[in-house]
C-alpha positions as CSV (number, residue, x, y, z in Angstrom):
1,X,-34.5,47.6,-105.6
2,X,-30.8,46.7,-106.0
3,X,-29.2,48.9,-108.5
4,X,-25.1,48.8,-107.2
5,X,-22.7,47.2,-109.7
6,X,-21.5,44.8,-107.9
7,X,-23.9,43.1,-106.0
8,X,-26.3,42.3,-108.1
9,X,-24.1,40.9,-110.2
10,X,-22.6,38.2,-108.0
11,X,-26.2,37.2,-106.3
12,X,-26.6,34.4,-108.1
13,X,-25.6,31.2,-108.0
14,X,-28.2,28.7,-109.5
15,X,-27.2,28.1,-113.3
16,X,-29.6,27.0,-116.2
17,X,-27.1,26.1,-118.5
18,X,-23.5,25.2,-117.6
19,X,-20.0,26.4,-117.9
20,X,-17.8,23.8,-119.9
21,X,-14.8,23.1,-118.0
22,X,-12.3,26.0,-118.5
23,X,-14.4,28.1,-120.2
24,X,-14.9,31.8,-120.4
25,X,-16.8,32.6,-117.6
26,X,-20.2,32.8,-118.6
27,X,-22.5,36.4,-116.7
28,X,-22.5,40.1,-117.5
29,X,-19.1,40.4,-116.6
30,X,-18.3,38.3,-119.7
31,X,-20.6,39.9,-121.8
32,X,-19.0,43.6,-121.9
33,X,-20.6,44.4,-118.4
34,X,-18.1,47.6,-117.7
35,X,-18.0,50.3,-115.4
36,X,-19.8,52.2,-117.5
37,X,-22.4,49.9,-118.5
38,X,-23.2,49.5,-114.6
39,X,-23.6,53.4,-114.7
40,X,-26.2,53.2,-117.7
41,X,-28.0,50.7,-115.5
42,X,-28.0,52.8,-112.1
43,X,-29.2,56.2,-114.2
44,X,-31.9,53.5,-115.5
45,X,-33.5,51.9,-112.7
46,X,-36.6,49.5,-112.7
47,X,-38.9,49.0,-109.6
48,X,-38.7,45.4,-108.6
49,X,-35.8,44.7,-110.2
50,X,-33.3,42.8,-108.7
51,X,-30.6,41.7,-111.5
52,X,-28.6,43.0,-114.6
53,X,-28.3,40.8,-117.7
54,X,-27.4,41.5,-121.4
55,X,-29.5,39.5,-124.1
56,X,-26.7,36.7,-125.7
57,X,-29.1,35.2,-128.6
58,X,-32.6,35.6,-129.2
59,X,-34.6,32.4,-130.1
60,X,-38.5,31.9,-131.6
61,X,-40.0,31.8,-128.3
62,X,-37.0,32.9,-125.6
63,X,-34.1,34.9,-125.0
64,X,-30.6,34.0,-123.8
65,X,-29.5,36.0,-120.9
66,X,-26.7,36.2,-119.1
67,X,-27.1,37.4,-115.4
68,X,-24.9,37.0,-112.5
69,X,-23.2,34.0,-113.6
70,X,-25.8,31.8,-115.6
71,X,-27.1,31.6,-119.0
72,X,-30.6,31.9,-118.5
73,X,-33.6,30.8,-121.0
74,X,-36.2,33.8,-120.2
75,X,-39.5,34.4,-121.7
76,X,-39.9,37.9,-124.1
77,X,-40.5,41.1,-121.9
78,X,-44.3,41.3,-121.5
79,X,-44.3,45.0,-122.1
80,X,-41.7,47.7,-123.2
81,X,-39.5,47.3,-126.7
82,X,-38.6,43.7,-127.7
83,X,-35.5,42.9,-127.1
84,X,-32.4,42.3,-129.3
85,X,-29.1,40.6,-129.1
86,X,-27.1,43.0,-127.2
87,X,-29.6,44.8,-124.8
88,X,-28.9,45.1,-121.4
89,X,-32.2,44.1,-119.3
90,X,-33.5,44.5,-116.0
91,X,-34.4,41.0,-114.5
92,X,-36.6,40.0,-111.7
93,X,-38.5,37.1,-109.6
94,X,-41.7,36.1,-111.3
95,X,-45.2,35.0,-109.7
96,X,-43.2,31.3,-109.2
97,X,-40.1,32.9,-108.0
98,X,-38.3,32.1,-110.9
99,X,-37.0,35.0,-112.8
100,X,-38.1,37.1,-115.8
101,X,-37.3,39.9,-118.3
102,X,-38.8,43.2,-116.8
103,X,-37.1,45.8,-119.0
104,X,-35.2,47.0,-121.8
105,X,-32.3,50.0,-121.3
106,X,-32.4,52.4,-123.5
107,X,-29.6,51.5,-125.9
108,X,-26.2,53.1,-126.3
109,X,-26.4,52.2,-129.8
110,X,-28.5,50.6,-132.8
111,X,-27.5,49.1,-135.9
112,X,-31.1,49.3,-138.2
113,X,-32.3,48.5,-141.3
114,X,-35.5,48.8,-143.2
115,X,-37.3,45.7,-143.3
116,X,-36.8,43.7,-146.6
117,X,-40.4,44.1,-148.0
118,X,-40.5,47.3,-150.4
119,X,-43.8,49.1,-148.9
120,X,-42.2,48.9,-145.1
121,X,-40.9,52.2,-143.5
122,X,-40.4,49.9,-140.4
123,X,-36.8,49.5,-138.7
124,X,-35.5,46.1,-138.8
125,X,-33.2,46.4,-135.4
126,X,-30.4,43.9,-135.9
127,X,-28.1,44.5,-132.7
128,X,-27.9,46.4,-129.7
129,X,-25.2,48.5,-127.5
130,X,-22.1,47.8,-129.8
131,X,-19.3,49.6,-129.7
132,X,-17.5,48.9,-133.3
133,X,-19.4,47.6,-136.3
134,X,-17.0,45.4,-138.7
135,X,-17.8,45.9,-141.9
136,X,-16.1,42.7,-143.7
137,X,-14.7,42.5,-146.5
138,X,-13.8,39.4,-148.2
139,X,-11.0,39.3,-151.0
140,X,-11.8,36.7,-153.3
141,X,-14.6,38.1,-154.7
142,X,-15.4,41.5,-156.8
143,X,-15.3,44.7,-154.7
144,X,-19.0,45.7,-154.7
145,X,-18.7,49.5,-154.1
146,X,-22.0,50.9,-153.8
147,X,-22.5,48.1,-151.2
148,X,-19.7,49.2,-149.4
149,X,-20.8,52.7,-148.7
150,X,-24.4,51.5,-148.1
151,X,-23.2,49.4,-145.4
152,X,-20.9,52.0,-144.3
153,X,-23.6,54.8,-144.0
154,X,-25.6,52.2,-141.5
155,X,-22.4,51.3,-139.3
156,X,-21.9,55.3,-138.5
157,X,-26.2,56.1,-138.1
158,X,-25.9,53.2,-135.4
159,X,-23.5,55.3,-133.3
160,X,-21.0,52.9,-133.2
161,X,-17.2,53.1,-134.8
162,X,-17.2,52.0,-138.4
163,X,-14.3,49.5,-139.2
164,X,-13.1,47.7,-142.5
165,X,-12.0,44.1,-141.9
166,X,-10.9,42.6,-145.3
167,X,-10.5,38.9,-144.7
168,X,-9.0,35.7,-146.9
169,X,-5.8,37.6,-147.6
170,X,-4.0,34.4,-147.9
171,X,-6.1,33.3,-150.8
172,X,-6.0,35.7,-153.5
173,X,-2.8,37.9,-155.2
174,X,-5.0,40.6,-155.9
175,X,-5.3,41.3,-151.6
176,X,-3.2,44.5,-152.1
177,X,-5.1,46.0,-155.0
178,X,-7.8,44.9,-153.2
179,X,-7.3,46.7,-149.5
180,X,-6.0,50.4,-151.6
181,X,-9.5,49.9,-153.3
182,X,-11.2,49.7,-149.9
183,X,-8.9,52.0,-148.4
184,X,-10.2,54.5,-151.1
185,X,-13.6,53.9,-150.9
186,X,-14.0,54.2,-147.0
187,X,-12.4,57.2,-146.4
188,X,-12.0,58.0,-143.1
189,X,-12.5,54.4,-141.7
190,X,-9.5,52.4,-140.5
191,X,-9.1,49.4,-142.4
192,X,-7.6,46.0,-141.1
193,X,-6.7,43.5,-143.3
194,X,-6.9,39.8,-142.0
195,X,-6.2,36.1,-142.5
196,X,-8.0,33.9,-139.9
197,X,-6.1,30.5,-141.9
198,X,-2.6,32.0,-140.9
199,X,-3.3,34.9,-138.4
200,X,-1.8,37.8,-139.8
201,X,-3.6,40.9,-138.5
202,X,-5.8,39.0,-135.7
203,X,-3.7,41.1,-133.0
204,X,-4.2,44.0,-134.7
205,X,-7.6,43.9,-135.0
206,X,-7.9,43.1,-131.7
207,X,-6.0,46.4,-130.7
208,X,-8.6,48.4,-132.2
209,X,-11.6,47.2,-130.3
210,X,-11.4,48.9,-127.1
211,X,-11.9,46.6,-123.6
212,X,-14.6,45.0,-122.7
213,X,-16.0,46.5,-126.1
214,X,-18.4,45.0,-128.3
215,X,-17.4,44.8,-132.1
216,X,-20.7,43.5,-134.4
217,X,-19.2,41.6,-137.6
218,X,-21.5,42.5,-141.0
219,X,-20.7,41.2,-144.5
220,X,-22.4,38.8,-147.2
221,X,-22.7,35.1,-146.4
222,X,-19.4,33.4,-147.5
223,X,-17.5,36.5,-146.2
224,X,-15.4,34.4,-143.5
225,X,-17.4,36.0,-140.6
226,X,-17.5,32.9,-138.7
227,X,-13.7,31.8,-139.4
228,X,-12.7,34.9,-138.4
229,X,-14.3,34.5,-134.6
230,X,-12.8,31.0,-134.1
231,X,-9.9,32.7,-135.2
232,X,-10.4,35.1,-132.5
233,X,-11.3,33.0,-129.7
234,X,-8.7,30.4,-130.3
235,X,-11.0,27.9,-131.0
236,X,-14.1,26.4,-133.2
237,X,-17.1,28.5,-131.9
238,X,-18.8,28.9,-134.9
239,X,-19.7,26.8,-138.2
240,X,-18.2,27.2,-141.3
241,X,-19.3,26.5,-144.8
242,X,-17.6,26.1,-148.5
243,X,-18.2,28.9,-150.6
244,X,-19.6,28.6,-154.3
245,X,-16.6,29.4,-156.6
246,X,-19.2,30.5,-159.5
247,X,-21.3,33.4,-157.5
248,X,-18.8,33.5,-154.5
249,X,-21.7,32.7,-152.3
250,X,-21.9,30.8,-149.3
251,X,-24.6,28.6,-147.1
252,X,-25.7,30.7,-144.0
253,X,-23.6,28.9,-141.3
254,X,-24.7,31.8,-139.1
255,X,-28.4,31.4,-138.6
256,X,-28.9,34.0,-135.5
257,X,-27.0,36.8,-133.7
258,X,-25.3,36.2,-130.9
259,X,-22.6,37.2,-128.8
260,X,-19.5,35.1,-128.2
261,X,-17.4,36.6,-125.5
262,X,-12.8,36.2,-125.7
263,X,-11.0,36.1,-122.4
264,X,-9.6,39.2,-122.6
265,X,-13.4,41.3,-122.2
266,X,-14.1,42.0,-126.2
267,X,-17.0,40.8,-127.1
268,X,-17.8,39.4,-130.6
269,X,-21.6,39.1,-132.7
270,X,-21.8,37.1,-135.6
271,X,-24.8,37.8,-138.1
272,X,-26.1,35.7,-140.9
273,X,-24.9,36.7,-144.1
274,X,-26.9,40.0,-145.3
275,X,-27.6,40.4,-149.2
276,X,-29.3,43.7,-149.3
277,X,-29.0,46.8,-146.6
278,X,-32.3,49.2,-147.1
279,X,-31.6,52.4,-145.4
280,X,-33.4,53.6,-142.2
281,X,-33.8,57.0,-141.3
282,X,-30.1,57.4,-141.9
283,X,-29.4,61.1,-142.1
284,X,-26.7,60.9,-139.7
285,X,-24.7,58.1,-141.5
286,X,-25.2,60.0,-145.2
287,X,-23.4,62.7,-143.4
288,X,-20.2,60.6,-142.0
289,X,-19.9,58.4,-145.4
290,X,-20.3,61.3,-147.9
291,X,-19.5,64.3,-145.5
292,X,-16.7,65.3,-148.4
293,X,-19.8,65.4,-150.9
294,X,-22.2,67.4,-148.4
295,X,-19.0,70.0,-147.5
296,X,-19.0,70.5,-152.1
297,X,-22.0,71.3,-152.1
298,X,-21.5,73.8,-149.7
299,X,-19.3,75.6,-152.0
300,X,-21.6,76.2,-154.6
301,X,-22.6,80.1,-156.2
302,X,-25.8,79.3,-156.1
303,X,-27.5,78.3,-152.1
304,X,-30.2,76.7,-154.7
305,X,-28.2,74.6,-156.7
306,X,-29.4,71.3,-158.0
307,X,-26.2,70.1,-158.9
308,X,-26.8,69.4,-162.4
309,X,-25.8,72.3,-165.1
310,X,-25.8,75.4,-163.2
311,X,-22.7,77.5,-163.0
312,X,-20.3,77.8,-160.5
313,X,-21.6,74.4,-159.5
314,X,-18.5,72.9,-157.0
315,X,-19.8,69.2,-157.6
316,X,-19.8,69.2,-161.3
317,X,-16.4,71.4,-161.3
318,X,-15.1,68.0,-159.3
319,X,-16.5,65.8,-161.1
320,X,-14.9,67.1,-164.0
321,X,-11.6,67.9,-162.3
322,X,-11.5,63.8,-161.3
323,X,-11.5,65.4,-157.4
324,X,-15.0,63.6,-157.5
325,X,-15.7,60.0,-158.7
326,X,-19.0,60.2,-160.6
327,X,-20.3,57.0,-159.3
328,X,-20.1,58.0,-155.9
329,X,-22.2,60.6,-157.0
330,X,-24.8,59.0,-157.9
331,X,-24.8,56.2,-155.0
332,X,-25.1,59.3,-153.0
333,X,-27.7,60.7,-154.9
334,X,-29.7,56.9,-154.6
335,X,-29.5,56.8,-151.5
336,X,-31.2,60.1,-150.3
337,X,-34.0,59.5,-153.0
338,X,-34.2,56.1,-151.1
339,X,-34.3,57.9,-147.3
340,X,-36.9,60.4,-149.0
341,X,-39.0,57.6,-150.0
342,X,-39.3,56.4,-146.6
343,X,-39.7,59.5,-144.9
344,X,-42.5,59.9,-147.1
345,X,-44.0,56.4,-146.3
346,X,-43.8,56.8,-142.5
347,X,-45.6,60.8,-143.1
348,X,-48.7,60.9,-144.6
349,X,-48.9,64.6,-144.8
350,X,-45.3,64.5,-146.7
351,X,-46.9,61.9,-148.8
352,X,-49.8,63.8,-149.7
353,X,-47.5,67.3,-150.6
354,X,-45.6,64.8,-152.7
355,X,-48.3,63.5,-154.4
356,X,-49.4,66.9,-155.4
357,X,-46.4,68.1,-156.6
358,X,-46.3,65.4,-158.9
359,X,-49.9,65.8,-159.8
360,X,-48.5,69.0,-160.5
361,X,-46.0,68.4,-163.1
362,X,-47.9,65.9,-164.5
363,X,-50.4,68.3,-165.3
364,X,-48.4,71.4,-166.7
365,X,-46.4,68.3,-168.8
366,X,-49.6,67.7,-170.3
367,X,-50.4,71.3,-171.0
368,X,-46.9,72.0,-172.4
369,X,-47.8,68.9,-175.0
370,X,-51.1,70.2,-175.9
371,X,-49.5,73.8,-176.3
372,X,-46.6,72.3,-178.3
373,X,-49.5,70.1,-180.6
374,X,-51.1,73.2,-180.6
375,X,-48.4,75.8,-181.9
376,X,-47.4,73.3,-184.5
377,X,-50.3,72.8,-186.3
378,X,-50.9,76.1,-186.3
379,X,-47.7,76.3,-188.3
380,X,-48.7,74.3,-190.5
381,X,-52.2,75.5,-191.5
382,X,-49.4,79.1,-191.9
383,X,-47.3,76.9,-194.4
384,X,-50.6,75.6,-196.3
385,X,-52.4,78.6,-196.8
386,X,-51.3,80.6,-199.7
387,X,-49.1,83.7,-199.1
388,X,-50.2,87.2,-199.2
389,X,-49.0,90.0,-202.0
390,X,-46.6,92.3,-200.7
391,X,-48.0,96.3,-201.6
């Protein structure tokens, strides 16, 4: 088995797809393949494996690899974890002598989500081995907060580096209320404001991906995504669509992930526009969005407190004081109902002590009524029968 950097890297030289004249080069080495990556792979290594590749797209029925220095139409890994855009796979000759997908690393990073259907408490994985997820932010259009933070909490659980790109500066006068409303709301999260129709702030966002990095762009459909890469890359990439001036939504121009690599090493993925972002298992990211929130309730008298009317309560005292906006609050309270839900879905023994506590209250509720109903009429039977002579 070949397992040093370098050489199995520059073994191959048949190509499945080919390079467009002056191209980037197409391979690993293009794809974010760093020093580092080639240690992941060596700690990692696969009997019978001969070659490194990172997954560019995934299709219905194949994958888009790039090894050596092709882009290779591969079939799905037989066994193992499927794969994702992103991964970094262990390749090898097949039965023909052609070559196949034998592995998945284990991934540096994850950027999840619970499947769309309600009932699931399955992770939707939608990329792989990023370094920086963009969350973006589009200007001509209301600043959905609780959206904001929801997608925030998933960009820190993946174990990426969270970052704020608010594009289509150009286009609206409100930009600057705009970015010190996002500045607010993502605490602790560098924000980079961006126009892909006249440049400003394509450098600088740049600056902050690091080299050969990977930077995943997420935001609604219609948020400039796509605009924003061909900005990047210096050319047309990616499609573009008009945006609906009534609901400021836009046709999916993106229908896939996939990476698209800049000749300076960064590496960009493109998603489709994402309307909803249900939480998965995302303890971690609660913690690094609402860490201010977590660090309050720390400071309350009680180690017990429920953070509703009890004194010496540090949340409510902030809330009051203005130190805490009560919206945030409560998105902070949704959300941790919503990753309680789903640990209860994906334990059935947590589902069952869940059940019975509300069995539970249900019950004594009932009692408490039937008590009340009780103590009332007796009341008034009191009321109706006539009174007793004093002696």
């Amino acid at each position: 088995m070949n397992t040093s950097s370098g050489r199995a890297l520059d073994s191959i030289t048949t190509t499945n797809v080919t390079t467009p004249h002056n191209a980037t080069p197409i391979g690993p080495r293009a794809y974010g393949y760093t020093p580092a990556v080639a240690r992941h792979f060596d700690i990692h290594p696969l009997p019978g494996a001969t070659e490194r590749g990172r997954v560019v797209r995934v299709d219905r029925s194949l994958l888009l690899v790039a090894a050596g220095t092709d882009l290779l139409h591969l079939p799905y890994p037989l066994t193992g974890d499927a794969a994702v855009t992103g991964d970094w796979v262990w390749l090898g000759p097949n039965r023909a002598g052609d070559r196949q997908v034998l592995g998945v690393l284990p991934r540096l990073s994850e950027l999840s989500r619970k499947r769309a259907f309600e009932d699931s408490s399955e992770a939707q994985v939608l990329a792989a081995n990023m370094d920086m997820v963009g969350v973006v932010v589009p200007v001509d259009r209301p600043l959905t907060h609780n959206r904001l933070e929801r997608t925030l909490v998933a960009a820190w659980d993946s174990g990426a580096t969270p970052l704020v790109i608010v594009t289509k500066a150009d286009l609206a006068g409100v930009a600057d209320d705009v970015v010190g409303k996002v500045i607010l709301q993502a605490a602790g999260v560098e924000v980079v404001t961006t126009s892909a129709e006249t440049g400003d702030g394509i450098p600088e966002l740049l600056a902050h991906i690091p080299a050969g990095g990977t930077i995943v762009l997420l935001g609604p459909s219609g948020a400039g995504k796509s605009t924003l890469i061909n900005a990047l890359v210096g050319r047309n990439v990616q499609h573009t669509g008009e945006v609906r001036s009534g609901d400021f939504r836009g046709k999916h121009t993106t229908t896939s992930r996939e990476l698209v690599p800049l000749p300076n090493g960064t590496v960009l993925m493109d998603t489709p526009g994402v309307r909803g972002f249900g939480l998965f298992d995302a303890e971690d990211g609660i913690g690094g969005m609402f860490g201010d929130i977590e660090a309050l309730a720390g400071q309350c008298r009680f180690t017990d407190c429920a953070h509703q009317s009890e004194p010496g309560c540090a949340v409510q005292e902030a809330i009051a004081e203005g130190v805490l906006e009560e919206r945030r609050w409560h998105n902070y309270l949704k959300l941790q109902r919503e990753l309680a839900a789903l640990a209860r879905r994906s334990d059935a023994a947590a589902q069952r002590a869940y059940q019975r506590e509300w069995h539970q209250k249900v019950v004594m509720a009932g009692k408490s009524q039937r008590s009340a109903e009780r103590d009332l009429s007796e009341q008034r039977g009191r009321q109706d029968r006539p009174g007793r002579k004093r002696r």
